[in-house]
N, C-alpha and C positions, 0 to 999 in steps of 0.2 A: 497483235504481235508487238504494235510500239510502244503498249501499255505494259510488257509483261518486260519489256528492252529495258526501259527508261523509268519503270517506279522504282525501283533500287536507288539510282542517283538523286531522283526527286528528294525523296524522304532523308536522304543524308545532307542534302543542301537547305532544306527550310528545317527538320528535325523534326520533336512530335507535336509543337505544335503545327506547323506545317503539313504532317502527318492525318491531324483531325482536323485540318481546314479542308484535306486534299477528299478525305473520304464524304467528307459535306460538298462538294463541291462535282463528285461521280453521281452523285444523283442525280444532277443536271447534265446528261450527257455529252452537250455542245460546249458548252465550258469544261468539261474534263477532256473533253477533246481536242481543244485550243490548248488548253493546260500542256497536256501532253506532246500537241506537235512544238509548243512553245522550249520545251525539254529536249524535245527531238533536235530541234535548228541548232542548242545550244553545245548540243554534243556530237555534231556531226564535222567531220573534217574541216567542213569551210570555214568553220568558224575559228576551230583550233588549227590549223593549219601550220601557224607559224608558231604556234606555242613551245615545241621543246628547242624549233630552228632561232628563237628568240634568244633564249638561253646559254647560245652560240654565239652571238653578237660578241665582236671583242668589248664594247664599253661595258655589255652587260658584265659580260666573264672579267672583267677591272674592277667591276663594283662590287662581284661578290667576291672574289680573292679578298678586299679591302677591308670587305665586311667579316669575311672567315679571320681573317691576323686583328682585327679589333676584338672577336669572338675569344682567341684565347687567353687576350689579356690579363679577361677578370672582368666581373660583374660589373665593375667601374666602368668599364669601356663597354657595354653593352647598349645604351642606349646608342650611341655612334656607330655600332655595327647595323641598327637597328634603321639607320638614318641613309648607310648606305643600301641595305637591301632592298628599301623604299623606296631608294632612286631607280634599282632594276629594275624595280615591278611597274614604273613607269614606263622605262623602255620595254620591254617584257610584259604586260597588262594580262597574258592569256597562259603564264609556262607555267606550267608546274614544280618546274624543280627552283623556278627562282621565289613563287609562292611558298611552296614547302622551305624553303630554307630561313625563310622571315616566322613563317609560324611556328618552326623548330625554337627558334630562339626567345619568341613569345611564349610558348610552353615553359621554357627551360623558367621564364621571367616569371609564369602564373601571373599572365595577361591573360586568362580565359577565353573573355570576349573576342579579344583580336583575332589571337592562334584559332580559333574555331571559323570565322569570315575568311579566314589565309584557306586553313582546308577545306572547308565547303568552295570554292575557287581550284583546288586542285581537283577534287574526287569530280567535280562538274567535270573536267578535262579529263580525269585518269579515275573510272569508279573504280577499279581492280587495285587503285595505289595502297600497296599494304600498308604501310610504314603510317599514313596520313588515316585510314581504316583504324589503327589501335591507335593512336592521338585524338580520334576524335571520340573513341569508343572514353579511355580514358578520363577526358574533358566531360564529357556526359557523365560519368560514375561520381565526377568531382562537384558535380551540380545537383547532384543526386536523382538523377534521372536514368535511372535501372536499366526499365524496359528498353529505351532509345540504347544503351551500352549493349545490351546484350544482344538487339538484331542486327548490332555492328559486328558483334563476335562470331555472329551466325554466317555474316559475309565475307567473313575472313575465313571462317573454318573450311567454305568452300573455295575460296580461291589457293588456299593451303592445300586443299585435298587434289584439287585439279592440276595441282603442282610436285603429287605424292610427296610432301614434307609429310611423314607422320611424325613425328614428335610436334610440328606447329599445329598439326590438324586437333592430337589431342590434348594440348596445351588452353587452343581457344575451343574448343568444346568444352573443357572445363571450366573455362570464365563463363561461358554462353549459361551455359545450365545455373551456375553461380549467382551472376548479376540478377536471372531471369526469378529466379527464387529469393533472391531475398529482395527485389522491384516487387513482387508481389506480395511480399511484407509489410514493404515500406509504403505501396500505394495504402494498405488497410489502415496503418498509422497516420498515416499525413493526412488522409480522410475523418480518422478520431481526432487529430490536433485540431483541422478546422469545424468541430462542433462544438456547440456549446456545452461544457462537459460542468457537475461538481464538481468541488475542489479534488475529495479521492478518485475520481475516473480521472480527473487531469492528470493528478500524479503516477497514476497506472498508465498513462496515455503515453506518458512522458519518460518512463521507465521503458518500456517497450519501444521508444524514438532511442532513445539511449543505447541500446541491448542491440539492434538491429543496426545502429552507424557503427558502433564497436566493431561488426564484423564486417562491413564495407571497408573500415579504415583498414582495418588488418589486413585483407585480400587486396585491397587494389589502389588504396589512397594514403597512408603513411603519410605523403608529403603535401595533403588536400587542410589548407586553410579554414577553406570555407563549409568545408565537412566535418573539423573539428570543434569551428565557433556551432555549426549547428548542431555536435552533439554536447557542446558549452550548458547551450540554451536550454536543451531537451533535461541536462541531469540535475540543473539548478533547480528546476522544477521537480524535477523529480527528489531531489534528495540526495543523489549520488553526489557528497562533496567531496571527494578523493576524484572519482572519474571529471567534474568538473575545474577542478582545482589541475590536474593534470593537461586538459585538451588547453584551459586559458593559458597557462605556462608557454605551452609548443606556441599558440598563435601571437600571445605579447614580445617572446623570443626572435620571432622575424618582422613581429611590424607593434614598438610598441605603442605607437600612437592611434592605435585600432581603436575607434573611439566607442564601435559597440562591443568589444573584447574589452576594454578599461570599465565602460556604465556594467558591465556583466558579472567581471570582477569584485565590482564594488556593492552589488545584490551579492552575489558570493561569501563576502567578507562581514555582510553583515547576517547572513543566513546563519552563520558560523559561529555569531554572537558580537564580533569586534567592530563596537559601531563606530569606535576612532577610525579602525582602518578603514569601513566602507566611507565616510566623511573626506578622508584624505583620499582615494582613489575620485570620489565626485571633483573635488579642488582640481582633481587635475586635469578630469577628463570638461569641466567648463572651462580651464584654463585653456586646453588646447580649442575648442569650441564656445563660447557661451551661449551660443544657442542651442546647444545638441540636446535635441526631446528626451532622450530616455535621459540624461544626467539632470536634467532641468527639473522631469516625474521624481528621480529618484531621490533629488535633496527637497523637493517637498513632501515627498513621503516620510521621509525619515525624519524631520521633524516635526511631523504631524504624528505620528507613533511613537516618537521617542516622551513627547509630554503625554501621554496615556500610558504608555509602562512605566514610567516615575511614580507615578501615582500606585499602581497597580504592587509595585515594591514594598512601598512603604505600607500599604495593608496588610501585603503580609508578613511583613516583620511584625507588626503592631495585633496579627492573628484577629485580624475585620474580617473576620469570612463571610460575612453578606457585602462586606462591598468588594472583598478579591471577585464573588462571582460577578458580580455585578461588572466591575474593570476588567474583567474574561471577555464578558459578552462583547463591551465597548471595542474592545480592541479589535475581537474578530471582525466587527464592524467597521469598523475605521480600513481594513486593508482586507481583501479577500484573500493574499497570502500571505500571512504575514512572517517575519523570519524567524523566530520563536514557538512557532505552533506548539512545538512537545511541549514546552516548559508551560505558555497557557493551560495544556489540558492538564496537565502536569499539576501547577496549582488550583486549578478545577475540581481535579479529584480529589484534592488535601482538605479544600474547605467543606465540600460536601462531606467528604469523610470527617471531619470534625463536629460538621453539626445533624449526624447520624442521618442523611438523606439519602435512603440503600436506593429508589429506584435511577435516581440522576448521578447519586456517585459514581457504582457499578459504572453506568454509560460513560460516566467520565474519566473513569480509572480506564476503562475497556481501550478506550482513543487515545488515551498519555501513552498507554503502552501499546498499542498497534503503529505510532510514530516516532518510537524510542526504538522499539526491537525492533523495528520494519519484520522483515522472515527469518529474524533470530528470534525466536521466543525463550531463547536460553542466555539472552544478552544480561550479561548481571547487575546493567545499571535500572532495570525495572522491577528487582525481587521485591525492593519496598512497595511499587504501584500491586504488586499479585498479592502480599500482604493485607494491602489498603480494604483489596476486593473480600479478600477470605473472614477479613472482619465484617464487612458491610452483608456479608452473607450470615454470617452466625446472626449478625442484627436481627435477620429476616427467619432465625432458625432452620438456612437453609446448610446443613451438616457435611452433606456429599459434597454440595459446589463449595464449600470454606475448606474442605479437602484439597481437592481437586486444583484451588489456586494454592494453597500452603505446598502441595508438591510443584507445581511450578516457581516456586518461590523457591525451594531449597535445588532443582535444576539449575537455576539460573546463579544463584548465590548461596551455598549448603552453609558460609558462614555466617549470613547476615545476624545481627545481633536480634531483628526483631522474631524470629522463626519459634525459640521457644517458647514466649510467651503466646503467642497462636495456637500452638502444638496444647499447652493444656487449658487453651477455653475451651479447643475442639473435646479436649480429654474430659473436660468436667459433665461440658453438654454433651457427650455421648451416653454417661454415668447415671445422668439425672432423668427420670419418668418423661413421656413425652406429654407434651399439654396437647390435648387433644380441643381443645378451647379455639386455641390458638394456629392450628393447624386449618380448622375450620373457619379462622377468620370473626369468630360469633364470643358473646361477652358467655359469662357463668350460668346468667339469668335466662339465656333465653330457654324458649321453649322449642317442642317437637319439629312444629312448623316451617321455625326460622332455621333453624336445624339443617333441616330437607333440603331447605331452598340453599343456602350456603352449600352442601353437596354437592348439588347438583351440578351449581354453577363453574364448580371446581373439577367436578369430575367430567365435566364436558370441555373444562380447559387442557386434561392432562389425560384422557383416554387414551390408550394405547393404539385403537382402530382410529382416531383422531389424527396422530402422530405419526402413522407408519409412512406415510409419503413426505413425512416435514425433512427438509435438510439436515439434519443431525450428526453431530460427531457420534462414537459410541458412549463415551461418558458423559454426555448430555443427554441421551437416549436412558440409560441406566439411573440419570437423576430424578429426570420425569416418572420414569416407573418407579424411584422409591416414593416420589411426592404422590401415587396414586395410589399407593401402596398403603401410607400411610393416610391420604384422605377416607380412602375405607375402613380403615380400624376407627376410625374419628369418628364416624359414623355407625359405627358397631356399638362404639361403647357408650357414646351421648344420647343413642335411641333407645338403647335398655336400661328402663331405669334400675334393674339391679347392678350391674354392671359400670353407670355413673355415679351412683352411690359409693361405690368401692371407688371409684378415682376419686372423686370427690372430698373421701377419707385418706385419700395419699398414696393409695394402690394402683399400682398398674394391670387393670384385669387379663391385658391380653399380654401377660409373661407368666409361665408357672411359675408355682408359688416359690419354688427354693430359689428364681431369681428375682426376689422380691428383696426392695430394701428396704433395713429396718434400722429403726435408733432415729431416723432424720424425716422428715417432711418439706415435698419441695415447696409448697403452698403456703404462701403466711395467712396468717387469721386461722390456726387450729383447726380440729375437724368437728365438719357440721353433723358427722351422726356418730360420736363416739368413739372406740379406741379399737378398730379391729385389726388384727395382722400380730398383736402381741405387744412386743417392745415393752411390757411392765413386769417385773419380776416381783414376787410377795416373798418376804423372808422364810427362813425357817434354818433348821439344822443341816448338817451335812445327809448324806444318802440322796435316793432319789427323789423324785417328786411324783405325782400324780393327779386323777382328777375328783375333786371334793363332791360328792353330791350333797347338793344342800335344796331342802325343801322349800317350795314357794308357801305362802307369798314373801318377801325379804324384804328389808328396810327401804323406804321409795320408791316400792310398786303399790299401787293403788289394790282396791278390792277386785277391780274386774281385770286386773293382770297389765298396767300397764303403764310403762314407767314416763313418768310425768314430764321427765327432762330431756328424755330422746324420744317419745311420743312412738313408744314402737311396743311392741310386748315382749318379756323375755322365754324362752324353751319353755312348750307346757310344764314337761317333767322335771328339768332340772336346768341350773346354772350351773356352767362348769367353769374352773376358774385353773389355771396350771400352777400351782404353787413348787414350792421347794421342800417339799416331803421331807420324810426319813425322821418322823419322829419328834419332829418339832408343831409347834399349834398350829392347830390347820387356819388356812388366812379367815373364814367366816366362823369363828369359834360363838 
């Protein structure tokens, strides 16, 4: 029974850690049992006896009058108010209302520490004190410590309900449920911050610390300091410089000598790009400290990265794209986050894309623009990085994905200047015969063998029963299936040697014939078996034309039927040749 009396005031006097020392410590029955009668003594009459008759005292009741008219002065006179309630709580060591009136005014001051020691002092004497109940509940949400907030809510809801207030009963049942929900957010966060994350889990880590304080501040903390530097810290990392740039504002506005709100600022400023400005916020923030660690870190940082992006400039204006990548990597090295990131990947993907390197461009265009657009992919300062990629793909003859980024590209910016000249390389190489050569990865020469093997290895990279459990967007899904789509005509047409004869000659065997083109050959070096498909007209007169039969054997076929220069033999019975008829000499007169 005096377990079930007395844990309520326990837990609101030591709080959670308190809390998880108390539940460590019921294992051991005989010290939880001391524990507890040790709680008992402290809240039993004897002990409070004189605590509110204290409060009564005339010097007591002179000191807080003295303390209340210093109180309205104005903040200027609040420490002197501060000085007299101090003397009551001397004479008074056990009241409540002369505690409560000294931690009201620490509250007011965002003394944390104090006002919370003031109330754990009252609620020991008064658990049922409402008023001290939501100040401490408060003070808790402003430390970020949820859970603790909200089984304060929970004690008030009942003291509200046993008092039939329904409007207060459903007032703090709304914060209880509140706190209790997003404590449970916030523990899964604060748990990812203190792991060793990569750089993008940090920044997602940091994204969700960010998202989650937002809605604390909004609900219950507005005027919480130290709830705003900490979601300061979470969006700098993260990238939110609007949400960051805002919380540092409120906290330099009441205290601007905040010396980790100033080094915070000055990461800020230079995230931003303006490395004067993060240099002068350092000036100041050693001014006011010269010893302060993070301003101390932050001006050796910054001039240990500012001589590696000097250099890293000047290549690429001078277009060194083996040492821009080179001065990429350096830097990333030199700082694990450094404030620049998009613009490194940025120029990453320029130089790769200049010295046609599809598999590391891609990756590097892919990262300029996942830190540019963050979850805008319609952000228009990245249309030239989707560009970058839609070329790096045609490089690779991949058609679908050079699509795919070219409509991203005109989402994001439908003016950009580079869009039409993309628009007809995709135009030309959609026009032009597929190299099945090149599809398959394998030169002209090879044979059946190498052939196979090259298929195989492809077609067991892009299989559809392969695929069907991979992650996939759907237009990634549909890209795959064209590249397998097209691995199998590669192999249809390279294994029949009739069939590679005719590509070979500049025909596309797997298109009927009327969507055959002619006049042009995609292949340099002429063709290796002669002139089939047409494209040569033989004179004559106007009217029709027709076909000649002309008798073998004809000039350049051998005796046994077979012409010497294309090593093949021509139609037993005849050669047919399509001339221009109507009366004029036929072409083999």
């Amino acid at each position: 029974t005096v377990s079930v009396l007395y844990w309520g005031p326990m837990i609101d006097i030591l709080g959670d850690a308190g809390w998880r020392a108390a539940k460590g410590i019921r294992r051991n029955w005989l010290a939880f049992s001391a524990l507890v009668a040790l709680m008992f003594l402290l809240n039993t009459p004897a002990v409070f006896a004189s605590s509110d008759a204290d409060a009564d005292d005339p010097q007591v009741t002179a000191l807080l009058r003295a303390g209340d008219k210093l109180l309205v002065k104005g903040r200027s006179s609040y420490p002197d108010a501060i000085a007299k309630y101090t003397a009551a709580t001397k004479l008074a060591p056990r009241s409540p209302k002369v505690f409560f009136r000294r931690a009201d005014l620490y509250f007011m001051m965002r003394r944390w520490t104090e006002a919370l020691a003031d109330l754990n002092v009252v609620l020991a004497a008064d658990p049922a004190h409402k008023k001290a109940l939501e100040k401490k509940a408060a003070i808790l949400v402003s430390n970020a410590d949820l859970m603790g907030a909200s089984r304060l809510y929970g004690r008030l809801v009942k003291e509200y309900s046993a008092a039939k207030n329904v409007k207060k009963t459903e007032e703090f049942r709304g914060r209880m449920h509140l706190t209790r929900d997003l404590g449970e957010k916030w523990e899964v966060v604060r748990h990812r911050l203190a792991e060793k994350l990569s750089l993008d889990d940090r920044i997602r880590a940091n994204r969700e610390c960010a998202d989650v304080l937002q809605e604390v501040i909004r609900h219950f903390a507005k005027d919480s300091t130290s709830l705003r530097l900490k979601r300061a810290q979470c969006a700098v990392v993260a990238r939110y410089q609007m949400a960051a740039t805002e919380e540092l504002k409120h906290v330099l506005s009441r205290d601007s000598q905040n010396l980790e709100a100033v080094a915070l600022n000055a990461r800020l400023l230079r995230q931003l790009g303006s490395v004067s400005g993060a240099k002068k916020e350092v000036r100041r923030c050693l001014a006011l400290d010269p010893e302060e660690p993070l301003c101390v870190a932050l001006h050796k940082s910054i001039k240990r990265y500012s001589k590696v992006t000097d250099a890293l400039e000047k290549n690429v204006e001078r277009k060194r794209w083996n040492d821009v990548i080179s001065g990429v990597e350096e830097a990333l090295r030199t700082e694990d986050d450094p404030p620049n990131l998009d613009q490194l990947w940025r120029w990453k993907c320029t130089a790769h894309h200049e010295r046609k390197e599809i598999e590391a461009g891609l990756k590097a265009c892919k990262r300029a623009i996942d830190l540019e657009a963050g979850d805008d992919d319609k952000n228009p300062a990245v249309a030239d990085l989707y560009l970058k990629r839609a070329e790096l793909f045609l490089e690779d003859d991949d058609l679908d994905a050079a699509e795919e980024m070219l409509r991203r590209a005109k989402a994001a910016n439908a003016q950009h200047q580079g869009i039409h000249g993309v628009e007809q390389k995709i135009h030309g190489m959609r026009n032009r015969p597929k190299d099945y050569y090149k599809i398959l990865g394998v030169e002209r020469r090879a044979d059946a063998k190498g052939i196979r093997r090259a298929y195989k290895k492809l077609a067991m990279k892009y299989h559809p029963d392969k695929l069907r459990n991979e992650e996939m967007s759907d237009k990634e899904r549909e890209i795959a299936n064209n590249r397998f789509r097209d691995i199998n005509e590669a192999k249809e047409v390279l294994l029949d040697d009739e069939k590679r004869r005719r590509f070979d000659a500049g025909e596309d065997p797997m298109k009927p014939a009327d969507q055959q083109q002619h006049g042009g050959h995609p292949f340099p070096g002429g063709f290796p078996g002669g002139f089939p498909g047409g494209g040569f007209q033989f004179g004559g007169g106007g009217g029709g034309g027709g076909w000649l039969e002309v008798d073998a054997p004809q000039d350049g076929v051998d005796a046994a039927g077979y012409d010497p220069l294309c090593r093949r033999a021509p139609p037993a019975a005849s050669i047919g040749a399509y001339g221009g008829g109507g009366g004029g000499a036929p072409p083999f007169a």
